[in-house]
N, C-alpha and C positions, 0 to 999 in steps of 0.2 A: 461374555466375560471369559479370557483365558490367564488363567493364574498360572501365572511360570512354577517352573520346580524350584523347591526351596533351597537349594545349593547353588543356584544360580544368582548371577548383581542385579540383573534384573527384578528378580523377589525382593530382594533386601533392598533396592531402593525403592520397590513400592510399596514395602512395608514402613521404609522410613516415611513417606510420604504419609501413611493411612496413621504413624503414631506420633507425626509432629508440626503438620499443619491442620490448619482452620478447619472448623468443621463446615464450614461453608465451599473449602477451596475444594477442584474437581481432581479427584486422585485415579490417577493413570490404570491401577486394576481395575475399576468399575466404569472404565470407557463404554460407551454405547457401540465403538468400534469402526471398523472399514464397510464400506459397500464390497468390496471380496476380499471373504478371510486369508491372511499368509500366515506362515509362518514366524510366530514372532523371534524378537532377538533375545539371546543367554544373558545381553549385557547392559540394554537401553530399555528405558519405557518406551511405551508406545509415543507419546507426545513429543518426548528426548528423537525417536525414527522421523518422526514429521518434521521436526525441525530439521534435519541432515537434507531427508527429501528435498525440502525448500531450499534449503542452503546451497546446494549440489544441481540443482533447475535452471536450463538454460535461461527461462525468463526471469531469474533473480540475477544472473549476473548482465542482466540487457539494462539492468534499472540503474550502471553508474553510466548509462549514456541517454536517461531522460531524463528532461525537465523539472525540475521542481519550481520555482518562480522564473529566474531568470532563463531566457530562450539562452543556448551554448553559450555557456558563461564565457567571457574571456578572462577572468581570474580564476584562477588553482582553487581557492577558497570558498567558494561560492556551492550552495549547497546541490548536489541530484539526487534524483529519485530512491536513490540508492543508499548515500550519507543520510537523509531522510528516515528511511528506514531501521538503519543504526538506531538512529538515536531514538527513535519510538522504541526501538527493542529494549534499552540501558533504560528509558523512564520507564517501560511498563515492566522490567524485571526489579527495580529500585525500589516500584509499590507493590508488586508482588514479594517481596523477599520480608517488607515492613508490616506488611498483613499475613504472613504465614497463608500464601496463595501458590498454586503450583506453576512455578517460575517456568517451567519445562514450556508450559502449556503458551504462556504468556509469549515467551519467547518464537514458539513457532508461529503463532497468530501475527505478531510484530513482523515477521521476517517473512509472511506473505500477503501483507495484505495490502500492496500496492502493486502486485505481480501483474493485474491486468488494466494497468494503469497508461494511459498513451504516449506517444509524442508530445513535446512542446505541452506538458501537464494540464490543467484544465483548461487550454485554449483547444488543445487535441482533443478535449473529453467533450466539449465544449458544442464541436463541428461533427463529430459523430454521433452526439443526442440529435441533432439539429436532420442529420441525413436518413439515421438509423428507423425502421419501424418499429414502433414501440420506445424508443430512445434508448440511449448507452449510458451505462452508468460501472464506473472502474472496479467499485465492488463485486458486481455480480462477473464479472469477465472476470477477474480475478479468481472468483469462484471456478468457472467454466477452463483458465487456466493451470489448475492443479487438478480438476473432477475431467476435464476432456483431454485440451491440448497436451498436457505433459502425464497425465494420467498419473497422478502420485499418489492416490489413493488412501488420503490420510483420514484421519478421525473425524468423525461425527462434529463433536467440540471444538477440533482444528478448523473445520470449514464455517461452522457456523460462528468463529471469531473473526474471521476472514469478510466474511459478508455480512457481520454488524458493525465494523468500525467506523461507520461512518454515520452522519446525522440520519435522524430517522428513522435508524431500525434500536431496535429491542436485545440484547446479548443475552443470551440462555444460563451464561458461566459468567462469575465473576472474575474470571480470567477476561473475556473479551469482554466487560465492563472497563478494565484495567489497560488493555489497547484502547476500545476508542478512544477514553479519555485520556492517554497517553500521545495518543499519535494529536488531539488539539495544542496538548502546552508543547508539542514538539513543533507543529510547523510555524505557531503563534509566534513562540521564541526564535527562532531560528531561521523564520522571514523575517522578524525586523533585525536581527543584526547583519544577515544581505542587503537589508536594502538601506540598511546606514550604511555599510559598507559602498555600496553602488552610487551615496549621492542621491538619492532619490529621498530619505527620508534624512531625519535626526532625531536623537534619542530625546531632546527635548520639545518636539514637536508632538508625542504623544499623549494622551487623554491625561492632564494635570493628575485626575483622582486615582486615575489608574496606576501613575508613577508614586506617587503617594503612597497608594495600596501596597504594590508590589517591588519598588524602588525602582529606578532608573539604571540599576547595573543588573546586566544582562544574568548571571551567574545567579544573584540574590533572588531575581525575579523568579527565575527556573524552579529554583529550590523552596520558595514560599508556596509559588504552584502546586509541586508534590507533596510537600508537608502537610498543605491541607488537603489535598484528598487522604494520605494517609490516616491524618487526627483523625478525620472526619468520619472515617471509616471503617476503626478497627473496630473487631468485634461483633461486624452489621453484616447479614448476609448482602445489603448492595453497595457496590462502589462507587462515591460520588464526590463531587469536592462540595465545599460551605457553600452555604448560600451568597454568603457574601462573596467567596473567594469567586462562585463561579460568574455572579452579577459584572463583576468589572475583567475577566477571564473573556467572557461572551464581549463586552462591551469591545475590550482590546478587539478580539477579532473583527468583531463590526466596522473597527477604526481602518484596519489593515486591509479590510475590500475597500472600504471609501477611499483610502488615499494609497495604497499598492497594487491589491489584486485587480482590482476595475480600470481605473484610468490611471494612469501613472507610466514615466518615461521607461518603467519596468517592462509596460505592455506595447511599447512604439511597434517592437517587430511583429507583432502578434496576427495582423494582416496578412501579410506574408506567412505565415506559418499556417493560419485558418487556407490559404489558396493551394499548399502545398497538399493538406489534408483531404481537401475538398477534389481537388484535382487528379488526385492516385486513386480516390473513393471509384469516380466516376467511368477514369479511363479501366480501371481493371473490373469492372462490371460490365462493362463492355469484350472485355477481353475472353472473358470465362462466360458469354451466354454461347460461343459457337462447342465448348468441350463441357458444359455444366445444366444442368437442372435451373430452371429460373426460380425454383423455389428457396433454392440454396447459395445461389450468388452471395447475396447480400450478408448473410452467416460468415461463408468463407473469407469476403473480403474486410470484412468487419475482426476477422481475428487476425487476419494478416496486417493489416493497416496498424491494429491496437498495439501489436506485440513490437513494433519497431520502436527503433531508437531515433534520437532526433535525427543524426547525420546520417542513417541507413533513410530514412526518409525524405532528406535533402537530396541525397544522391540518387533514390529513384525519380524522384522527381527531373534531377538536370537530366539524368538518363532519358528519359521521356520527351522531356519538352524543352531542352536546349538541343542547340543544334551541334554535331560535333560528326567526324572523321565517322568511315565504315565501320559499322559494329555489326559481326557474325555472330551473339550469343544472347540473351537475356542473362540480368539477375534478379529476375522474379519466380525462379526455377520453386519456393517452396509456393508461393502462391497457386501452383497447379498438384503440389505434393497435396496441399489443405483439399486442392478441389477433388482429388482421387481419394483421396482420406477419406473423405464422405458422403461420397455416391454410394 
């Protein structure tokens, strides 16, 4: 623990914090801390610094050129990885701000925890468990993208909100309780009005009891969402929505693999995209066994591949395997930075 000097904003907003939130919420003096101590800031909590880091991260600003459902939208409107992110950060600062939770914290978790997310969104993540040993999973890269690749070196709290938002794991803080469950009514909502948008669904095509439940206007639905996790919530040290709320919440999702994320004219291009991924995997492990370690190919090519954007990906691709005029240069220049990086 390093307790700033008390003349400094930094004191005084983590005194405001230790005398006006939950006694559940994780307040920024009693952080568990960095894996190497710095010097902290006169002016920001620690949580407030992690957030900047993130925000200010080459691989957060790579997330408004991937995927979230639709492959390279051809509508303006259509959601990425990116807008994605947004709005997981707005709902889970929404229910942190209604539970006297520490917003700071919520915020920075929200705004990295799709950092090690791939191409072409779960069809990319998809091709990469499928090649990977041990399998790929965008949370823990995510992890590995703040603690290695970009080295940012943030909180304890911060990372472990990072690498719980997703099904399956456990959150330590009720801050990244407040993310996971933030980032489901974020993509739940905001894939189906993409994919009405797209012609692929209709708002009255969806589960009668569900519309019922939570209305059929997109707005209303959102907000019944978060309501009941907050009802449901204040007061408790865990954060969760109703039983009921989260019965037809779950059910919704289930609807939106069956008939969006699985089969549906949303996934037509997805072949193509799985050949692209698959294809750059193979040739650049090939590339890097004459200048690398065989034990470390696959590491290096696995963060190089993840950290691309859709069209950075399409283009190594034509680069590679279409046929085109004299080329004197590679642009795969960081793909051998990574392989010296870690020798």
């Amino acid at each position: 623990m390093n307790i700033a000097n008390e003349n400094t904003i930094r004191y005084r907003l983590e005194q405001r914090e230790i005398d006006n939130l939950s006694e559940y919420a994780t307040k920024s003096r009693f952080s568990k801390g960095r894996k190497k101590p710095i010097e902290e800031c006169s002016l920001r909590t620690c949580f407030q610094r992690d957030r900047d880091r993130i925000l200010h991260s080459k691989a957060f600003r790579r997330l408004k050129h991937k995927t979230q459902v639709f492959l390279s939208p051809f509508d303006d409107h259509f959601r990425t990885r990116l807008t994605h992110t947004l709005e997981v950060s707005q709902i889970g600062r929404t229910i942190a701000r209604a539970l006297d939770l520490n917003e700071d914290l919520v915020e920075a978790i929200s705004l990295g925890h799709d950092l090690g997310h791939t191409p072409f969104g779960h069809c990319g993540e998809g091709v990469l468990d499928e090649l990977v040993k041990g399998g790929f999973h965008h949370n823990i890269q995510s992890v590995r993208v703040v603690e290695v690749l970009e080295n940012l070196n943030l909180c304890q709290e911060t990372i472990d909100g990072i690498l719980t938002h997703t099904w399956g794991y456990t959150p330590k803080t009720p801050e990244a309780q407040v993310v996971q469950l933030a980032d489901k009514v974020a993509y739940i909502n905001h894939d189906i009005e993409d994919s009405v948008r797209a012609g692929v669904i209709s708002e009255k095509d969806l589960p009668k009891d569900c519309i019922k439940y939570f209305s059929s206007v997109q707005s209303k639905r959102l907000n019944k969402m978060i309501t009941e996790i907050v009802n449901n919530s204040i007061g408790k040290p865990v954060v969760a929505m109703s039983e009921e709320g989260w019965h037809y919440t779950t059910k919704l999702r289930q609807w939106m693999f069956d008939n969006v994320y699985i089969d549906s004219p949303a996934k037509f291009e997805e072949q193509k995209a799985r050949k692209v991924i698959r294809e750059l995997f193979f040739l650049y492990c090939d590339m890097l066994k004459p200048v690398c370690e065989e034990s470390k190919i696959e590491r290096i090519v696995t963060d190089y591949i993840s950290g691309m954007t859709d069209r950075f990906a399409v283009e190594r691709f034509k680069d590679h395997f279409v046929p085109k005029g004299l080329q004197l240069s590679t642009k795969d220049d960081y793909l051998f930075k990574l392989a010296n990086a870690l020798k």
